[in-house]
C-alpha positions as CSV (number, residue, x, y, z in Angstrom):
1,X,-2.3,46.8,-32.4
2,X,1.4,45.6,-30.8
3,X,-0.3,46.3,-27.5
4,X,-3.3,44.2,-28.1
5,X,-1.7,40.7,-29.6
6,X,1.3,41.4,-26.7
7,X,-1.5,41.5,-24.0
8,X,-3.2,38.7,-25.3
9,X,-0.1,36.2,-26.0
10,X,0.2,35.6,-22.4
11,X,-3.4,34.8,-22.2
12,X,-3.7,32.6,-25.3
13,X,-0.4,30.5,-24.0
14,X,-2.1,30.2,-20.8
15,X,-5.1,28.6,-22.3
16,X,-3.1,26.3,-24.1
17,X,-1.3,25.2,-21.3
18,X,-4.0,24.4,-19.2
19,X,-5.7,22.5,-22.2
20,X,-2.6,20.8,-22.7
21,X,-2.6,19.7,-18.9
22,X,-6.1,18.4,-19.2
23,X,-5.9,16.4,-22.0
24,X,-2.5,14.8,-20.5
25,X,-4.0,14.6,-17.4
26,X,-7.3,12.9,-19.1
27,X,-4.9,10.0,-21.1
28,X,-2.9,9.7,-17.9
29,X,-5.7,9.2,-15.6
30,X,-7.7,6.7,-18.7
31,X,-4.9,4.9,-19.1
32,X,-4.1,4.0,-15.3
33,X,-7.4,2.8,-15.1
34,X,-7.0,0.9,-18.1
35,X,-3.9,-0.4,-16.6
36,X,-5.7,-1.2,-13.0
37,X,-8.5,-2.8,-14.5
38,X,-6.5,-5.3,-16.9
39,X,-4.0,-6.1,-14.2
40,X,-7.3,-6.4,-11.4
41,X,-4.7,-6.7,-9.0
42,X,-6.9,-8.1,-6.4
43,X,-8.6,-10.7,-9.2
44,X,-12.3,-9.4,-8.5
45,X,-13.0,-7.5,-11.4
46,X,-15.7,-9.1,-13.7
47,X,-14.0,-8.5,-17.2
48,X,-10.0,-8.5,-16.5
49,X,-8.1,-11.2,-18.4
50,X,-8.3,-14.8,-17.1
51,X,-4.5,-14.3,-16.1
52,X,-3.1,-16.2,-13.0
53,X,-3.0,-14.2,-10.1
54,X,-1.5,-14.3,-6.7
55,X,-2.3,-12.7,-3.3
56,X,-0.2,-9.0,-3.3
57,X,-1.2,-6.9,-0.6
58,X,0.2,-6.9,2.8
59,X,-3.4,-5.9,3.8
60,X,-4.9,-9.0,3.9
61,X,-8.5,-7.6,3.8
62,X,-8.0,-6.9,0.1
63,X,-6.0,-10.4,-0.7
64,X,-8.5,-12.7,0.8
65,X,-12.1,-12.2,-0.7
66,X,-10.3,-13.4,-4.2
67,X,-9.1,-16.9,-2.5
68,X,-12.8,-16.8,-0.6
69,X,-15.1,-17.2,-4.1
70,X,-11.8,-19.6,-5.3
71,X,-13.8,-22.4,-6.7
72,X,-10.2,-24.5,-6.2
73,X,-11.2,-25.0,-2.2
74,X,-14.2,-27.0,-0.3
75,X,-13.0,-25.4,3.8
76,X,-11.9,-22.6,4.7
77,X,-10.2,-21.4,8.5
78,X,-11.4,-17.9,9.9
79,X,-9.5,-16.3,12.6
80,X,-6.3,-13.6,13.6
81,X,-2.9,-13.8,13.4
82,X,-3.3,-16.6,16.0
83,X,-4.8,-18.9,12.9
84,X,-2.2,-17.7,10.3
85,X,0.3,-20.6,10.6
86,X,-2.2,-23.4,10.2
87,X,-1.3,-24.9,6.9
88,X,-3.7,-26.1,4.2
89,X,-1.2,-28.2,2.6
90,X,-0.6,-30.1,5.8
91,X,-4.4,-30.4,7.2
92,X,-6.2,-31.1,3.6
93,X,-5.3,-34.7,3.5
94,X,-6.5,-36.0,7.0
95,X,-9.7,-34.0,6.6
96,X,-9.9,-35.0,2.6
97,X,-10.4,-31.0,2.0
98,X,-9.2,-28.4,0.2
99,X,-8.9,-25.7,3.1
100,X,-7.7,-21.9,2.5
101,X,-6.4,-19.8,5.5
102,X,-8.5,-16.9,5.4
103,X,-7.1,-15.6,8.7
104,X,-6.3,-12.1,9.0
105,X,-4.0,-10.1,11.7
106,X,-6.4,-8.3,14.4
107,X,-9.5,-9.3,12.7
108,X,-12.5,-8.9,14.8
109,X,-15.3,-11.6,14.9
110,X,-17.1,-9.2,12.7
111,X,-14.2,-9.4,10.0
112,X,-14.1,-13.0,10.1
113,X,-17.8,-13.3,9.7
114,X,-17.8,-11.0,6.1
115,X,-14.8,-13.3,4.9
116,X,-16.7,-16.3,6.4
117,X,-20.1,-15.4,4.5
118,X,-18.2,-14.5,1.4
119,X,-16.7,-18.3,1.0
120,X,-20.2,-19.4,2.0
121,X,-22.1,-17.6,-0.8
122,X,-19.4,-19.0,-3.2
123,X,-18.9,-23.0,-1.2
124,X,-22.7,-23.4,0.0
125,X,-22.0,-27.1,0.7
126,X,-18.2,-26.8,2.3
127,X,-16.5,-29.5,3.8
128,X,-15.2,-28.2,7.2
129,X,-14.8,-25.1,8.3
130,X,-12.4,-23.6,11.0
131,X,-12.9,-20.8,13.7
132,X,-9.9,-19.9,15.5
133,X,-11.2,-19.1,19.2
134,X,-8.7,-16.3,20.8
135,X,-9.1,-12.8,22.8
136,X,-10.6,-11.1,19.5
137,X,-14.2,-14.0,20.7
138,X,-13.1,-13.6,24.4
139,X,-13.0,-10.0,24.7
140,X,-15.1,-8.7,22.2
141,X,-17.2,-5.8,23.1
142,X,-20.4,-4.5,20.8
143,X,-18.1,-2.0,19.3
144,X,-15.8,-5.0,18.0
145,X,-18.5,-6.7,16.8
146,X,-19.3,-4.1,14.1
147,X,-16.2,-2.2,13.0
148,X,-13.2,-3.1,11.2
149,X,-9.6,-2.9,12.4
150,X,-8.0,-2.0,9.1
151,X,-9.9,-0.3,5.9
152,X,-11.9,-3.0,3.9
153,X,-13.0,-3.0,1.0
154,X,-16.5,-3.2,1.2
155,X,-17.0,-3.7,-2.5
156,X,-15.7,-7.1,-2.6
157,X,-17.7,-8.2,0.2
158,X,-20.8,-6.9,-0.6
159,X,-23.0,-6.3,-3.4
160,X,-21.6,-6.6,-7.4
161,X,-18.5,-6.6,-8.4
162,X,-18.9,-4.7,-11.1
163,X,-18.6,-1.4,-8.5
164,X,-14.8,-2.1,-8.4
165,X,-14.4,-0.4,-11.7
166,X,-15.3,2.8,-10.0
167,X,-13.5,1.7,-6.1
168,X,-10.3,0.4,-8.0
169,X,-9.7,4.3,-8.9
170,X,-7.1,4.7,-5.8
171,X,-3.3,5.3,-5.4
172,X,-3.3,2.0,-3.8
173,X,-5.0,0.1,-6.2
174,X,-2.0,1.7,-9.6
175,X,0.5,0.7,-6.9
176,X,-0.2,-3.0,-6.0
177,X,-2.0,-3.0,-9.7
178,X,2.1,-2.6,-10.5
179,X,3.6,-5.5,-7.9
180,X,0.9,-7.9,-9.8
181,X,2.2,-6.4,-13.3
182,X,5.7,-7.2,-12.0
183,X,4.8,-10.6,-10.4
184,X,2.7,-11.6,-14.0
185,X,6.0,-10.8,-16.2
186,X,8.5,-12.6,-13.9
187,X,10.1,-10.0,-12.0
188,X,8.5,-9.9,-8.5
189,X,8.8,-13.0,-6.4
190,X,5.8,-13.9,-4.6
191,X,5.5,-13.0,-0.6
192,X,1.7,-14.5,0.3
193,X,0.9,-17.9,-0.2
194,X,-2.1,-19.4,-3.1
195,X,-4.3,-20.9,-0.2
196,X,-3.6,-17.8,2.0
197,X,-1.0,-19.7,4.1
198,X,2.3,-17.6,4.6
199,X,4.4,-18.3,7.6
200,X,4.4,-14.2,9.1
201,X,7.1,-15.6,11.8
202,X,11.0,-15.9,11.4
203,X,12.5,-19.1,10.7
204,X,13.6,-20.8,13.7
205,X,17.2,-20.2,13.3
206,X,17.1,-16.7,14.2
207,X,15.3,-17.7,17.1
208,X,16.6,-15.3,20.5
209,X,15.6,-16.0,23.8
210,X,16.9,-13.0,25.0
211,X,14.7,-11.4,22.3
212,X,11.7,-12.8,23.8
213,X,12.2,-12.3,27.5
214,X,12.4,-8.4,26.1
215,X,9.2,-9.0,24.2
216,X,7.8,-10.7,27.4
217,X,8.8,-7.7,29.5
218,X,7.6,-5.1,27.3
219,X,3.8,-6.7,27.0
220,X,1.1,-5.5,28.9
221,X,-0.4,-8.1,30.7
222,X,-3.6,-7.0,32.9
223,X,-3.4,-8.8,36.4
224,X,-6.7,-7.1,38.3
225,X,-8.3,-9.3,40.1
226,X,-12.0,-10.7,39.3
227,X,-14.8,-8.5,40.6
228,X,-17.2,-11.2,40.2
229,X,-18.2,-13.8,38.6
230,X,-17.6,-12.9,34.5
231,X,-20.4,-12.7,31.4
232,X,-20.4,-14.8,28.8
233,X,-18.8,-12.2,25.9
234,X,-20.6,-10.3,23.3
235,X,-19.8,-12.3,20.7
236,X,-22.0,-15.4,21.7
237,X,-24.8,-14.4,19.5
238,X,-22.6,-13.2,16.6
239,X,-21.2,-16.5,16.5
240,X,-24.7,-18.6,16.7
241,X,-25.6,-16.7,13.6
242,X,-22.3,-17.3,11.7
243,X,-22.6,-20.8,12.7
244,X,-26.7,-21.1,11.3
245,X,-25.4,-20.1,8.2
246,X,-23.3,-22.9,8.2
247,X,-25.0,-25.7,6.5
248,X,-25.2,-28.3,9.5
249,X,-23.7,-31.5,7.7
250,X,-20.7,-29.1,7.4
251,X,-17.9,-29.9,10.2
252,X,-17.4,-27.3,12.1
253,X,-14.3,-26.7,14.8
254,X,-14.1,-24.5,17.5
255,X,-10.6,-23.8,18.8
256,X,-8.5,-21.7,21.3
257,X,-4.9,-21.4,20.3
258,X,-2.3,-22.0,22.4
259,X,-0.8,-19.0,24.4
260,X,1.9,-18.5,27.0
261,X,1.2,-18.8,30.9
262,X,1.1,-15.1,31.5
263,X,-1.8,-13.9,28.5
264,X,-3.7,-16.7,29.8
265,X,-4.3,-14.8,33.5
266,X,-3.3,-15.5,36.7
267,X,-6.0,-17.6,38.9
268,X,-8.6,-15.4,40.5
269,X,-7.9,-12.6,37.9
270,X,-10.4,-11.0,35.6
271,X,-8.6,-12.1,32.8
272,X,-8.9,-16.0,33.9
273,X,-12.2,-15.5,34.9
274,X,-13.4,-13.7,31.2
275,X,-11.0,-16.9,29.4
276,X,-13.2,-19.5,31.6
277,X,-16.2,-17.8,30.8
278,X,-15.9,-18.0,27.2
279,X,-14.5,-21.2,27.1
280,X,-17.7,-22.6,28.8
281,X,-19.8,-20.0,26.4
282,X,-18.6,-21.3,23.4
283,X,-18.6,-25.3,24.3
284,X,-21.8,-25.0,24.8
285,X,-22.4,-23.5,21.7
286,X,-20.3,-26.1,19.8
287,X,-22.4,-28.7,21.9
288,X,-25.7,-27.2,20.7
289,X,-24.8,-27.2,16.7
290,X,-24.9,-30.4,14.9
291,X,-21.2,-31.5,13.9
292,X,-19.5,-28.8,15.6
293,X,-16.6,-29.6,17.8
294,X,-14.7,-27.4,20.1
295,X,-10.9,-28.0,21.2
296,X,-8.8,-26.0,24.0
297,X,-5.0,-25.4,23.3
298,X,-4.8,-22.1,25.7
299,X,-4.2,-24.8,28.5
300,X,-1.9,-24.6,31.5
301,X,1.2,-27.2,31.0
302,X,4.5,-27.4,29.4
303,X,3.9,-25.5,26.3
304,X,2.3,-22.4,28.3
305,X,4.8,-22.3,30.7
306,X,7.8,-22.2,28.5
307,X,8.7,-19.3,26.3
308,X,10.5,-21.5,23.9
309,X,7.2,-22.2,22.6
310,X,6.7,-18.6,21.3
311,X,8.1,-15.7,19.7
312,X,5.7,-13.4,22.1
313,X,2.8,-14.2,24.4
314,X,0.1,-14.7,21.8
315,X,2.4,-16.0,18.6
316,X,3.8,-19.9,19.2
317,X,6.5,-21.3,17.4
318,X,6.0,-23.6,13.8
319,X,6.8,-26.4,16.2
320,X,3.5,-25.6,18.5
321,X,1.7,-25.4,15.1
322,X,2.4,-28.2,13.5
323,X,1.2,-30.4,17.0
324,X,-2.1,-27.9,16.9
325,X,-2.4,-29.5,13.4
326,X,-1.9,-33.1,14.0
327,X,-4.3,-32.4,17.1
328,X,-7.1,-31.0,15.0
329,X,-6.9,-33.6,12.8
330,X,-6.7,-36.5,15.7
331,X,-9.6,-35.2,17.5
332,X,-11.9,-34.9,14.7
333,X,-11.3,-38.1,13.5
334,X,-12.4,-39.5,17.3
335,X,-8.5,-40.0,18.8
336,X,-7.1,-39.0,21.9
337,X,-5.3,-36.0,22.7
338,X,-2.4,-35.6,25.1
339,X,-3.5,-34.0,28.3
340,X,-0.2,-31.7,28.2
341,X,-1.2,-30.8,24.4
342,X,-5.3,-29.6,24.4
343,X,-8.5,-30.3,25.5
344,X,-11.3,-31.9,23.9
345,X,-14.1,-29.7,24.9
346,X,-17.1,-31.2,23.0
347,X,-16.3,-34.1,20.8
348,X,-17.4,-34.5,17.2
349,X,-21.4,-35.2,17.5
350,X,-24.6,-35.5,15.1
């Protein structure tokens, strides 16, 4: 008998333990998800609390589709880094909009379409809408047009909501479900702007030349020559459709931002050639769409040729985006543009 209860205590305590484990893990596991789904850290869950919340995540792919459906906008701007330092607070008034930046670092034209189609399924009538024109259009090839550059959620762009009760069950969701919890009680300050506008570049006092010469020297810039005359790029037909589903009455804007002499391609290069190419591609497109204009700011001139104007060879200064601003604005209310500034490719039309 000793034997028998001796050789079955370890067992028994065993048991227990692993009982034990599975009911803690169980409340553990309930209650983060509990947690998660109160916080909604990315404010697309049907049921969580009408609470305030802010953009959290550093990936912007999750941030965005919650300011997208936002019923507080009537525009929206699409695009890639390159579009990130156009500010709603600055462009609603001369457009008499409410725009949010939906731009998104290395976004491919297929990226900006999902966000793009979000807002539209959520705005059906907006007022003006934005497409920031830059190598991710130029250089697209079929494989950019389909894939992501970053994960996505495909739950909030797609299909019901009501699926991110079982896709909210990550790591990542507890941990940025914990930087809302901390932002809601007051002891996070927030990093991402309300209308998706959040300036991703230092402030210009710790500007360094030197710092961007290295930059300049460090970048790969492609100097083969042209082989021929270049194709209009795979994205032309992604970007007829996005635009269809556009409603026409809506303004559109075409625009290239501005970048330094050397990413915009020596003459007789491949790189010039595919930049002319698309620049013609898309102004016709903008000229065959009812009120769709299309602007150039990759120009040659004074901002191109001076590095003061950037902090590398694709990312200009808040000084270069604020005149892209007040340039927008001029040329779709009709005004002139300084030569040395952009170009007017198609005007604002019927």
């Amino acid at each position: 008998m000793p034997s028998s209860i001796s050789s079955s205590d370890p067992q028994t305590r065993w048991r227990g333990f692993a009982r034990a484990f599975a009911v803690t893990a169980a409340v553990l596991g309930a209650t983060l998800s509990l947690f998660v789904a109160l916080v909604d850290p990315w404010d697309m869950l049907p049921l969580s609390p009408p609470w305030h919340r802010i953009p959290i995540s550093s990936n912007a792919r999750y941030s965005m589709p919650a300011l997208a459906i936002s019923p507080r906008f009537d525009s929206a701007m699409v695009g890639t880094s390159t579009g990130r330092l156009l500010q709603p607070a600055i462009l609603d008034a001369p457009f008499d909009a409410h725009f949010v930046n939906l731009a998104m670092n290395s976004a491919t034209p297929w990226e900006q379409g999902r966000i793009l189609r979000l807002f539209l399924r959520h705005h059906p009538t907006p007022r003006v809408v934005l497409i920031d024109i830059d190598a991710e259009w130029c250089f697209a090839d079929r494989h950019g047009l389909s894939e992501p550059n970053r994960p996505m959620p495909d739950w909030m762009y797609e299909g019901s909501p009501w699926r991110g009760y079982t896709e909210m069950l990550t790591m990542y969701a507890v941990q940025e479900a914990a930087n809302q919890f901390m932002w809601l009680i007051g002891h996070k300050q927030q990093r991402f702007g309300s209308d998706g506008y959040t300036s991703f570049v230092p402030p210009d006092s710790r500007y360094d030349p030197r710092r961007v010469d290295e930059l300049f020297r460090t970048w790969a810039f492609d100097t083969a020559k042209a082989d021929g005359p270049a194709r209009a790029p795979a994205s032309v037909p992604f970007l007829i459709d996005l635009l269809a589903a556009i409603p026409a009455e809506t303004t559109k804007i075409l625009w290239f931002p501005p970048s330094s002499r050397e990413q915009q391609g020596a003459p007789g290069s491949q790189v010039a050639a595919t930049r002319a190419a698309c620049r013609t591609a898309m102004a016709a497109i903008a000229r065959a769409t009812p009120h769709t204009m299309a602007i150039d700011f990759e120009i040659p001139g004074p901002i191109a040729d001076s590095r003061a104007s950037f902090w590398d060879p694709i990312h200009y200064r808040q000084a270069v985006a604020h005149m892209v601003m007040d340039d927008l604005a001029a040329a779709a209310m009709g005004r002139d543009v300084p030569a040395t500034q952009g170009r007017v490719l198609v005007p604002p039309h019927p």
